[in-house]
MIBA-839723 format. One line per 2 residues: their letters; for each residue x, y, z of C-alpha. Coordinates in steps of 0.25 Angstrom, whole numbers, plus 5000, padded with zeros to 4 digits. Example, Ala and Ser with C-alpha at 12.3 -4.5 7.8 and 13.67 -1.06 7.14 Angstrom:
AS> 5049/4982/5031 | 5055/4996/5029
***
This chain:
XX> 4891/4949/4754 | 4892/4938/4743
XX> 4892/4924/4746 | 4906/4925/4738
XX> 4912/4934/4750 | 4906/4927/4761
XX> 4913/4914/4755 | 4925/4920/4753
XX> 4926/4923/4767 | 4922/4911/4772
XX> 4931/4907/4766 | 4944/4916/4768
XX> 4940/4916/4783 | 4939/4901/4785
XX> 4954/4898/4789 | 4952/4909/4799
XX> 4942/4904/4806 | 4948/4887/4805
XX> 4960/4893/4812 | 4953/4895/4825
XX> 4944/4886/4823 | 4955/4877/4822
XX> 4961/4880/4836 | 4948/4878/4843
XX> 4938/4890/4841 | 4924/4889/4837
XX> 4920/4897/4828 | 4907/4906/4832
XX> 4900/4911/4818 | 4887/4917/4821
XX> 4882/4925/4833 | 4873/4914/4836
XX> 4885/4905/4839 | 4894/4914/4849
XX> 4882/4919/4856 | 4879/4905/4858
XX> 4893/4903/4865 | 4893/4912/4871
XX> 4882/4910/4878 | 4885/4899/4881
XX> 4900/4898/4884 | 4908/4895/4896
XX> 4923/4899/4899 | 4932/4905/4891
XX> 4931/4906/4877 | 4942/4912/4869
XX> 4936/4922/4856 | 4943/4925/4843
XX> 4936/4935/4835 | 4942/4931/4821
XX> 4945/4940/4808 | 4952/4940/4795
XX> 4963/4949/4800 | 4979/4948/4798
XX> 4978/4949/4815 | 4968/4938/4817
XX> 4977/4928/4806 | 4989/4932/4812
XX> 4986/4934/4826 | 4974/4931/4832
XX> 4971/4917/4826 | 4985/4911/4829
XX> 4985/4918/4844 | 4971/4912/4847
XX> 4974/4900/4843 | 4989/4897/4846
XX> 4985/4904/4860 | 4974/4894/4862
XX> 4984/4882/4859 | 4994/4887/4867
XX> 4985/4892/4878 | 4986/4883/4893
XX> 4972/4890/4896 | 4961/4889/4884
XX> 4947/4893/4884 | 4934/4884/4885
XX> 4929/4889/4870 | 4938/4896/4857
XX> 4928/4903/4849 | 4930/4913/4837
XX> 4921/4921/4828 | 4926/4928/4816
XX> 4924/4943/4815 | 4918/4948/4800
XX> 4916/4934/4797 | 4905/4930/4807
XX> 4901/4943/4812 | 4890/4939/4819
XX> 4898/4930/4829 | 4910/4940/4830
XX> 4899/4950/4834 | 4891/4941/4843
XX> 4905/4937/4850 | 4908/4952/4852
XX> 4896/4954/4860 | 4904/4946/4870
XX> 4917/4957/4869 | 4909/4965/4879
XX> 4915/4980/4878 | 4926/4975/4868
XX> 4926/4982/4854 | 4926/4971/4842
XX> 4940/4966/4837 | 4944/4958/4826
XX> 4952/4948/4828 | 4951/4946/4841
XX> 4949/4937/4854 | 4941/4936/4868
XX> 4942/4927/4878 | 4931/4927/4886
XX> 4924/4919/4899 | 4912/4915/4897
XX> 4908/4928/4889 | 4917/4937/4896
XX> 4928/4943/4887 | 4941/4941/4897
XX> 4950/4945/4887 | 4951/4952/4872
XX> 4961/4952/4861 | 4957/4963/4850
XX> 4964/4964/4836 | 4972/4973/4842
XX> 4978/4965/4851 | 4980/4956/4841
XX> 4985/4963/4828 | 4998/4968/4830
XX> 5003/4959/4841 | 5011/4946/4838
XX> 5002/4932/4839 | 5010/4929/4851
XX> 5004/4940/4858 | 4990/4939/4853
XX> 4992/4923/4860 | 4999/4928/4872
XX> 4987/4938/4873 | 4978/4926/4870
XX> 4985/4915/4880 | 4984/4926/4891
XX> 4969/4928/4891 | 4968/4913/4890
XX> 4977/4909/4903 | 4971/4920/4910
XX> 4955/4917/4908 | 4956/4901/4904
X> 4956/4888/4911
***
């Protein structure tokens, strides 16, 4: 790929990735990184595997993050990794999504490195953004502190 492309993706991409970060999500953008959280994380960590998409603009950004705002029970860590932009972490994070095929947008919350609940892109595009934070608070008052 030219170095052209790859900057103007960097570039196009950036306010997708500042929105969550924003809200509180640590970016993980090499392999390196999410294997060393995971390994050495504790608790629950709430996932968003990010994308380009209409459905992760519209949907699952403002779900994730007006769900953790709004949420009484919040996990210990909110980390994101951004699928066909840092395919290294997004695959070494699916590793973890034991037996669950790879979707993008999408989320996990998990405990400790169990997946306790998913929410595929289909769960996501098509429904209203109510729905996708409904879905979202659900998991999180039923697995967090």
């Amino acid at each position: 790929m030219s170095m052209a492309y790859e900057e103007y993706m960097r570039q196009l991409v950036q306010p997708m990735r500042d929105e969550l970060v924003r809200a509180g999500f640590q970016e993980l953008t090499t392999a390196e990184e999410v294997e060393n959280f995971m390994e050495h994380v504790q608790g629950t960590t709430f996932v968003v595997v990010n994308s380009v998409c209409g459905c992760a603009a519209g949907l699952a950004r403002p779900a994730a993050t007006q769900a953790i705002l709004r949420s009484e029970k919040k996990p210990d860590h909110l980390v994101t990794v951004f699928a066909g932009q840092d395919r290294e972490a997004t695959a070494k994070m699916r590793e973890y999504f034991v037996g669950i095929e790879p979707s993008s947008p999408s989320m996990a919350l998990l405990k400790g490195k169990e997946v306790v609940h998913f929410i595929p892109r289909h769960e996501i595009e098509g429904n209203s953004m109510e729905a996708v934070m409904e879905n979202i608070m659900s998991a999180l008052e039923a697995h967090c502190e």
